[in-house]
C-alpha positions in Angstrom: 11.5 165.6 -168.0 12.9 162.7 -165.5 13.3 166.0 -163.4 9.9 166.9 -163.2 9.0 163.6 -162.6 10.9 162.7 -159.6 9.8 166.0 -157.8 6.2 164.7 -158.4 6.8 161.1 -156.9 8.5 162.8 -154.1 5.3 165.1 -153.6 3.1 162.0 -154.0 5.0 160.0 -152.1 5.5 162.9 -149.0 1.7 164.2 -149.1 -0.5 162.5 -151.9 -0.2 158.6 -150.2 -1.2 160.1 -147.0 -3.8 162.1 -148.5 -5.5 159.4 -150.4 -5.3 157.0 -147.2 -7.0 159.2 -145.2 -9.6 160.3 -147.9 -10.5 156.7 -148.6 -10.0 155.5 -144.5 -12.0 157.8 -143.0 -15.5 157.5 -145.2 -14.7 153.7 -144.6 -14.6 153.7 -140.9 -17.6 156.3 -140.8 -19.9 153.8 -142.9 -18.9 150.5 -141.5 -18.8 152.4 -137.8 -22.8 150.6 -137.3 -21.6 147.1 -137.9 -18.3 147.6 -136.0 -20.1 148.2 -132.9 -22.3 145.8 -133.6 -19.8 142.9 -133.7 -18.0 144.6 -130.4 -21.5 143.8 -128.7 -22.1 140.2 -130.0 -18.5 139.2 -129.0 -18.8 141.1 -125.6 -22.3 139.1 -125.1 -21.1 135.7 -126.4 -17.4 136.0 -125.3 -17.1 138.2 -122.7 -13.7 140.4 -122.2 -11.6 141.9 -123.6 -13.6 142.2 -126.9 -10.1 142.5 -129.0 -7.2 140.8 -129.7 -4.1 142.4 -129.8 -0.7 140.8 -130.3 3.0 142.4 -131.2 3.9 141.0 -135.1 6.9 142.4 -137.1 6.1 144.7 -139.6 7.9 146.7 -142.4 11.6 146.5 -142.1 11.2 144.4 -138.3 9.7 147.3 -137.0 6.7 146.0 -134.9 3.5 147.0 -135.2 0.5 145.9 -132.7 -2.7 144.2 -134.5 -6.5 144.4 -133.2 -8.6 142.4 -134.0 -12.1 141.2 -132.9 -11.5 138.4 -130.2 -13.1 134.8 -131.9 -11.9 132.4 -129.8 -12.4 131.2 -126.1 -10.0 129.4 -123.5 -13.1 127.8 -122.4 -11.6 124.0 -121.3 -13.1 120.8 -120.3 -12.9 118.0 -117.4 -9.2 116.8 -119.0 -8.1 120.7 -119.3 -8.2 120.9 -123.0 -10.2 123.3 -125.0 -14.0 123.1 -125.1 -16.1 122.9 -128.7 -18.9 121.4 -127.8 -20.8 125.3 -127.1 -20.1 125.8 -131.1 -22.9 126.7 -133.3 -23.6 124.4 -136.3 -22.2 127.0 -138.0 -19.0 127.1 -136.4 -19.3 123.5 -136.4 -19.6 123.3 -140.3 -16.7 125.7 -140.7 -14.1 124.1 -138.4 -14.8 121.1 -140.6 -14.4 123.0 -144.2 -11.2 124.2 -142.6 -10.0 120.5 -141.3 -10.9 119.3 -145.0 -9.6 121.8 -146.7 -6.2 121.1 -144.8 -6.2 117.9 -145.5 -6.5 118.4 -149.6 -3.7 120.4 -149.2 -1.9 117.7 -147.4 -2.5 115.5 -149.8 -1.1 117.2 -152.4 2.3 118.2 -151.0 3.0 115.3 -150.4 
């Protein structure tokens, strides 16, 4: 009956959400725990500190929430003060450029 099932939503929604976040979460963290550390020590060696990122962003209902994430970026800065990329990889190099193009075509065709 509609009863019956709004007593069970509230159950899942109460316990069962929480449950299945945790039971899917924590086997998560566990496994990927190896190449989280890893990428902590290859930004610490190439970047330096602090290894994350964290910034305040709104979140459900304009309650904030604070993000981490792995740090990616440097202030590293040149003669004229602006930002260095000349100690990118051709990697990074080929990226920013995917990025740039990819902007573009999407430029394009807004306009």
């Amino acid at each position: 009956s509609r009863r019956d099932q709004d007593e069970r939503n509230r159950f899942y929604s109460a316990y069962g959400k929480r449950a299945l976040d945790l039971a899917l979460t924590v086997p998560a963290l566990i496994i990927l725990a190896p190449l989280l550390v890893l990428t902590a020590l290859v930004v610490r060696v190439t970047l330096g500190a602090p290894v994350l990122f964290c910034q305040q962003r709104p979140g459900l209902h304009g309650k904030p929430f604070t993000l981490y994430k792995f740090r990616t970026m440097t202030d590293t800065r040149d003669a004229q003060d602006t930002l260095s990329l000349r100690n990118l990889s051709h990697c990074e190099k080929s990226l920013q450029q995917l990025a740039r193009d990819w902007i573009d075509a999407w430029k394009s065709k807004r306009v």
